[in-house]
C-alpha positions as CSV (number, residue, x, y, z in Angstrom):
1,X,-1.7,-26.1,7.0
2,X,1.5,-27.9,7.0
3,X,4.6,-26.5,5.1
4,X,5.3,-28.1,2.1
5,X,8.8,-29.0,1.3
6,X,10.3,-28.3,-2.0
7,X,12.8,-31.2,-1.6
8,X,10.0,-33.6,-2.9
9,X,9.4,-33.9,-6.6
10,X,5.8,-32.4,-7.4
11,X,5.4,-30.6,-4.2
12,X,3.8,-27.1,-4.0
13,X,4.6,-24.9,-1.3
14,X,1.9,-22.4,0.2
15,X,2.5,-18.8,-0.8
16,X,2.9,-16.4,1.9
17,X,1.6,-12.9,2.8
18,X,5.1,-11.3,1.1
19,X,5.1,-13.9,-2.1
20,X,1.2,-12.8,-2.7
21,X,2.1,-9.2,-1.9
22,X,5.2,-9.0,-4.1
23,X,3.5,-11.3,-6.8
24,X,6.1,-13.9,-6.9
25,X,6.9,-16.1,-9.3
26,X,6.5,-20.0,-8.5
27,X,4.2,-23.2,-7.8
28,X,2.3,-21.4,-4.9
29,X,-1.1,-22.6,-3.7
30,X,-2.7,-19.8,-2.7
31,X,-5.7,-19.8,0.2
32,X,-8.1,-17.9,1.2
33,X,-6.8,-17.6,4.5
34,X,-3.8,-16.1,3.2
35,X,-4.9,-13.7,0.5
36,X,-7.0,-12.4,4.0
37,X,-4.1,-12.0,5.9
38,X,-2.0,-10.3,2.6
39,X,-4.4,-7.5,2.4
40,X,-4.2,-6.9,6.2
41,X,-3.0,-3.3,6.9
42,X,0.9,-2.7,7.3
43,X,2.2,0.5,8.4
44,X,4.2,3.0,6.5
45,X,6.7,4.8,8.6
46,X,6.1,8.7,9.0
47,X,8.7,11.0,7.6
48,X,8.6,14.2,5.2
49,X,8.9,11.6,2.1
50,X,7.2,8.2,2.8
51,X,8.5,5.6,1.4
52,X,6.0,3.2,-0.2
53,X,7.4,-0.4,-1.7
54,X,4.5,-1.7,-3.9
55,X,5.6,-5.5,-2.7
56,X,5.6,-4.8,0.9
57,X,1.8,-4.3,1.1
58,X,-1.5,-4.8,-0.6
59,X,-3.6,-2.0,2.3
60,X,-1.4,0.5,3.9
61,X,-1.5,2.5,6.9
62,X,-0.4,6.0,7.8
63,X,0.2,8.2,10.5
64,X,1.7,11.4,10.0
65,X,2.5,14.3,12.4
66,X,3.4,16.9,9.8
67,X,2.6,17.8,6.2
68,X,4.3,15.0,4.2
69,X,4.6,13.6,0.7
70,X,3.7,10.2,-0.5
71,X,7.0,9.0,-2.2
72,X,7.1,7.2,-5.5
73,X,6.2,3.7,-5.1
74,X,9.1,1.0,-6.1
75,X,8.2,-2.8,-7.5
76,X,5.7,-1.1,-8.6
77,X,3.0,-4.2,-10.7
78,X,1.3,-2.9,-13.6
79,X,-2.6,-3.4,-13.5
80,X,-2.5,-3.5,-9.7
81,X,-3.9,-1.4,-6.9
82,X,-2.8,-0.6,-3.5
83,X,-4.7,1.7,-0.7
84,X,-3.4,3.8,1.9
85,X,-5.4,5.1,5.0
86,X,-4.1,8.3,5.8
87,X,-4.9,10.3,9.3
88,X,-2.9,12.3,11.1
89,X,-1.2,12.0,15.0
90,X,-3.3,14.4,16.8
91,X,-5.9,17.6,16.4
92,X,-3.5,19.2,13.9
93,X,-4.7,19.6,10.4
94,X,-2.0,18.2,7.8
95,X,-1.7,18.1,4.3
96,X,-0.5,15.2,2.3
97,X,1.1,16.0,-1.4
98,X,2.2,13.2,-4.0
99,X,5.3,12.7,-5.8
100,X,6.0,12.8,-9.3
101,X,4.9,9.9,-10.7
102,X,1.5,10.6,-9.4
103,X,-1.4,11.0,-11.8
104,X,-4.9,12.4,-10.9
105,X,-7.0,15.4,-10.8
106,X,-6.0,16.7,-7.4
107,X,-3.1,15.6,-6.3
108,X,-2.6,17.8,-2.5
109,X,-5.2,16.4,-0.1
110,X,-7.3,19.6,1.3
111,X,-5.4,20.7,4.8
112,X,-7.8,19.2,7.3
113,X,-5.9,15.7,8.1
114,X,-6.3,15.0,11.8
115,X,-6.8,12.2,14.4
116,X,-10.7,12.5,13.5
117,X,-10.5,13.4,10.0
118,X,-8.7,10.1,8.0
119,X,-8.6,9.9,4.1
120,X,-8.5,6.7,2.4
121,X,-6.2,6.6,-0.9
122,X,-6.5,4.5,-3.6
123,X,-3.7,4.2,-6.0
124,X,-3.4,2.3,-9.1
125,X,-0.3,0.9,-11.0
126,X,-0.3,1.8,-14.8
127,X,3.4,1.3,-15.7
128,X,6.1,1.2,-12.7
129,X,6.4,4.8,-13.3
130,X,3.0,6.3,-13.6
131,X,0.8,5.5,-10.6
132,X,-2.7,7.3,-10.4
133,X,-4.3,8.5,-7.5
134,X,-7.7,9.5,-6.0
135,X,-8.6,9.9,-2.5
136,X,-12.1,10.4,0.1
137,X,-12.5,11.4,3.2
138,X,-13.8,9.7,6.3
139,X,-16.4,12.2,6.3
């Protein structure tokens, strides 16, 4: 699919992955092709807060190689959801913890997150400053 141009009068320019991701405004077509390739995994860097920006990603990834906390998200969208697969860099067991703006009934994943043993988080945007969360293991 070509570009479009926004130099011509009536054009419509093809959203990509980061204006579906961050929701932008505009006269987007959207295709298939690229809501598949905006829900594609994108990494989240390890570190003892992870940083998560709402816009950056639709399905997150994460490897961590220490206990860590999933940071407040920013840009958060009301009404919107966002997943994170979680595992950890070797045989160590981890623990993953949530920030304050998480809601949920157990919020501290259970210490066995390893290379082998992955947990798939599912968070969802209420306002930009409430996010709930809920999580299952790989097995």
């Amino acid at each position: 699919i070509a570009s479009a141009t926004t130099s011509l009068a009536g054009a419509i320019e093809h959203a990509t992955d980061a204006e579906i991701r961050a929701a932008t405004t505009g006269n987007f077509a959207v295709t298939a092709a690229t809501i598949e390739t905006a829900a594609a995994l994108v990494a989240l860097s390890d570190a003892a807060t992870v940083t998560v920006d709402w816009d950056s990603a639709i399905n997150f990834s994460l490897t961590i190689a220490g206990n860590r906390t999933l940071g407040n998200p920013s840009n958060g969208q009301p009404g919107t959801t966002r997943t994170v697969r979680v595992q950890g860099s070797d045989g160590t067991d981890r623990t993953l913890s949530f920030d304050s703006q998480y809601v949920g009934s157990d919020l501290t994943l259970v210490t066995d997150i390893d290379s082998t043993k992955r947990y798939l988080v599912s968070i969802y945007c209420e306002t930009t400053s409430i996010f709930w969360a809920s999580y299952l293991p790989s097995s």
